[in-house]
C-alpha positions in Angstrom: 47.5 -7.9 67.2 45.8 -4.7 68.5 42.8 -3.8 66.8 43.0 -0.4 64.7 39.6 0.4 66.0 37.5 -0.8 69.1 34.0 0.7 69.7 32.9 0.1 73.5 29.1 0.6 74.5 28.5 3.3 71.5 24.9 4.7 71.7 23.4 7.3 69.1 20.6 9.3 69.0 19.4 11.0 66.1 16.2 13.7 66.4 15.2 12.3 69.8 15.2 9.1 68.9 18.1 6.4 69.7 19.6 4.6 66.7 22.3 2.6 68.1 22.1 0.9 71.8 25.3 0.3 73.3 26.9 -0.9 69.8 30.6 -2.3 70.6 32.9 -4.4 68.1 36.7 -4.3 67.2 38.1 -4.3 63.6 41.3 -6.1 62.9 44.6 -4.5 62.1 44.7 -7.1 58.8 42.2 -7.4 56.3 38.5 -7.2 56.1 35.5 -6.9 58.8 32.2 -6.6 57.5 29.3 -4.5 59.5 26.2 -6.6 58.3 22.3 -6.5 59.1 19.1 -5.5 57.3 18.6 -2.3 55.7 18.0 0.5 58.3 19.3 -1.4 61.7 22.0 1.2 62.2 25.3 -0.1 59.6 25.5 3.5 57.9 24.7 5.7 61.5 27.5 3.4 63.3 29.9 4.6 60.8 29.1 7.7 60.4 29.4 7.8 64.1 33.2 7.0 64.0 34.1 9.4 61.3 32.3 12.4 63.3 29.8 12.6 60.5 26.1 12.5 62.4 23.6 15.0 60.6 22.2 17.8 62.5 20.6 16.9 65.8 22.2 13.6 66.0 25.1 12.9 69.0 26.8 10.1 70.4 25.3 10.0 74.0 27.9 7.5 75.2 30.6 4.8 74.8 34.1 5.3 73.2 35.6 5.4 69.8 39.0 4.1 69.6 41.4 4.5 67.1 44.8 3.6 66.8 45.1 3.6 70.0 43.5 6.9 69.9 40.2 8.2 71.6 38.6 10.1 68.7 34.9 9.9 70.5 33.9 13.5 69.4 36.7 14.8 67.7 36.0 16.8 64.6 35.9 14.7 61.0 38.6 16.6 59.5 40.6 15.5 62.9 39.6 12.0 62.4 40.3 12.3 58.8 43.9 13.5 58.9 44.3 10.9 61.6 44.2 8.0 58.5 40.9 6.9 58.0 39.7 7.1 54.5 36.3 6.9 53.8 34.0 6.1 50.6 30.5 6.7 51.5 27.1 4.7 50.1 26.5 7.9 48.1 30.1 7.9 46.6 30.0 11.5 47.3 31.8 12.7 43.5 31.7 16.2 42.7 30.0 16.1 39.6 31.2 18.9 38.1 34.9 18.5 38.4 37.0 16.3 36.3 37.9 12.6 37.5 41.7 14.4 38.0 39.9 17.5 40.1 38.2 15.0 42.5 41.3 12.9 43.1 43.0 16.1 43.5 40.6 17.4 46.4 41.2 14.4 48.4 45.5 15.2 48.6 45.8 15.3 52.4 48.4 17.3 53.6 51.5 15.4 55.3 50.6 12.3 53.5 52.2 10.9 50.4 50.0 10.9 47.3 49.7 7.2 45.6 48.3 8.0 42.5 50.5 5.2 40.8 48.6 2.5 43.5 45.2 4.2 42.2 45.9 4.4 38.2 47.4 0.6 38.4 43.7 -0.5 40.0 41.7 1.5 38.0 43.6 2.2 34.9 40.3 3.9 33.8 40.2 6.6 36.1 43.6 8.0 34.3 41.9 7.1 30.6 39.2 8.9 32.0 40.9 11.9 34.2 39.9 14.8 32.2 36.3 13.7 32.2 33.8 14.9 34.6 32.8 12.4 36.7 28.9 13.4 36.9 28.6 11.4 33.3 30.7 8.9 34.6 28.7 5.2 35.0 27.9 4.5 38.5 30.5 1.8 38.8 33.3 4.2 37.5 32.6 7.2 40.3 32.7 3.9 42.6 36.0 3.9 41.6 36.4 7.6 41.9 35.3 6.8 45.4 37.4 4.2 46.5 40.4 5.9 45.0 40.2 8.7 46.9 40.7 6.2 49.8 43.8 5.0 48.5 45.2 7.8 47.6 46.8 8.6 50.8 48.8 6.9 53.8 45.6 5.1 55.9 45.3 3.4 58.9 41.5 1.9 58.1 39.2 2.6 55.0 35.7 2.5 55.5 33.7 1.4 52.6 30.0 1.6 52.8 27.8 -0.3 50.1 30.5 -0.3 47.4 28.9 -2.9 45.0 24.6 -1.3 45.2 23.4 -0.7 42.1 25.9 -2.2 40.1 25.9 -4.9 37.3 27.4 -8.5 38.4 30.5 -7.2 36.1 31.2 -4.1 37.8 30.4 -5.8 41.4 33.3 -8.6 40.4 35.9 -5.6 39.6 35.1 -3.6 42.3 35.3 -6.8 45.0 38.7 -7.3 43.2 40.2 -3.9 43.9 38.9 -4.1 47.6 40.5 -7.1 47.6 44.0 -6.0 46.6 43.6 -2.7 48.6 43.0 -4.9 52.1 46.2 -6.3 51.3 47.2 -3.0 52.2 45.4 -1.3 54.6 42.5 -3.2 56.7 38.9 -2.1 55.5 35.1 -2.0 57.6 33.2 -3.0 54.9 29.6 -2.3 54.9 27.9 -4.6 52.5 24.5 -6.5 51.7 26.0 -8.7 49.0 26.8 -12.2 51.0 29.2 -13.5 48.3 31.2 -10.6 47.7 31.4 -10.8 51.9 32.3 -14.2 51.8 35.1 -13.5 49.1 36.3 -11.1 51.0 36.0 -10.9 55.1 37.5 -12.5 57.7 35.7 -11.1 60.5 32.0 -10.5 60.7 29.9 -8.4 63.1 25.9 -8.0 62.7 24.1 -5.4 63.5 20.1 -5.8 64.6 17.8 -2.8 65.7 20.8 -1.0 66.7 22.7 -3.9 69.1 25.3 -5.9 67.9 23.6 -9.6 67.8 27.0 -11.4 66.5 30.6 -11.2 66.1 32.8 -13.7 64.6 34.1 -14.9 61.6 32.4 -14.5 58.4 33.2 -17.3 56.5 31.9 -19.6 59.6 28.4 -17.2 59.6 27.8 -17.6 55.9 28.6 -21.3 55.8 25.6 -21.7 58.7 22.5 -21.2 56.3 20.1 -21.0 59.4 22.4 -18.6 61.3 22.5 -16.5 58.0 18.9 -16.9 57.1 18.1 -15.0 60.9 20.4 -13.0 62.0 20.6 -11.4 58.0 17.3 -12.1 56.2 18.6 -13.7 53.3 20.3 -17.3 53.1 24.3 -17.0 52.2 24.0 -17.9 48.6 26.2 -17.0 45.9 24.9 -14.0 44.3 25.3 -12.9 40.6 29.3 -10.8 40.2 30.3 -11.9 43.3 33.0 -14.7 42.5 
């Protein structure tokens, strides 16, 4: 099956200095593909990169961004967007001072239909809780606000970066069960440091290192290989609290 996206050779520099060094890896058309690595070796800046979202002074200095058959290399976000990517960012990005209903509301693309049945039937709360604003929302609730908005209309590939951080083992449980259902859907790039809620999820793996790719394959095959784990990730592939 094609991929839905293929980045070839990507390279990124940020304020004169480069982030990403030829960075190339495809994500499937079916499920989940996790973007892994240590804290600051590029996961966040690689997808930024594919929505068009660098900050100020940063530009892709080569490679190809692919999607859906589709070169979207430096097309504008709002391009790439409309295209069918959804995106919830490690921030969660929630207007605080509009209602849980206002921020849904702002993410209605035009041309697409609106699924707000799919998003009150996973997160029943977010309807219980519409009129509310959702700056007094818990932080696992406006990650629900967050991924929501990614549901909420016809997608090719969500993008979900750090979805469980900061969350009780609880929260991190209902929130890998949603992503679960939604990939069942659409195929997701998940960005995430919690191994078990990768291993209950992913099928396909790619690790990032200093900005290069240093692995791709499947992700139930790197976690169960404690050494592999252990240095390509830091961390040995443990079960972690909320992730089963």
């Amino acid at each position: 099956m094609t991929p839905v996206l293929t980045v070839s050779e990507l390279s990124v520099q940020i304020a004169g200095s480069r982030i990403l060094h030829g960075v190339g890896f495809e994500v499937a058309a079916t499920g989940v593909t996790a973007l892994l690595g240590r804290n600051g070796v590029g996961k966040t800046t690689t997808v930024r990169s594919v929505l068009g979202l660098l900050p100020d002074g940063g530009r892709v200095t080569g490679g190809r961004i692919v999607f859906d058959g589709r070169d979207i290399t430096r097309e504008a976000t709002h391009r790439i967007v409309c295209g069918g990517i959804g995106y919830a960012p490690e921030d969660r990005g929630v207007f605080a001072h509009l209602t849980v209903a206002e921020n849904l509301a702002l993410a209605e693309r035009p041309g697409s239909a609106h699924h707000y049945d799919l998003v009150h039937d996973l997160f029943p709360e977010l309807h219980t809780r519409r009129h509310q604003r959702a700056g007094t929302l818990s932080g696992g609730q406006q990650q629900m606000v967050a991924i929501g908005r990614t549901l909420l209309n016809d997608n090719r590939l969500i993008i979900v970066d750090e979805p469980t951080k900061g969350l009780a083992p609880r929260v991190v449980t209902e929130v890998a069960e949603v992503l679960e259902r939604a990939a069942e859907r659409v195929p997701l790039l998940l960005v995430e440091q919690n191994l078990a809620v990768v291993r209950r999820l992913a099928h396909d793996a790619v690790v990032l290192d200093a900005g290069h790719v240093v692995h791709t394959g499947g992700a139930q095959e790197l976690l169960a290989d404690r050494e592999l784990a252990t240095a390509l990730l830091g961390v040995a592939s443990r079960t972690a609290p909320g992730a089963a």
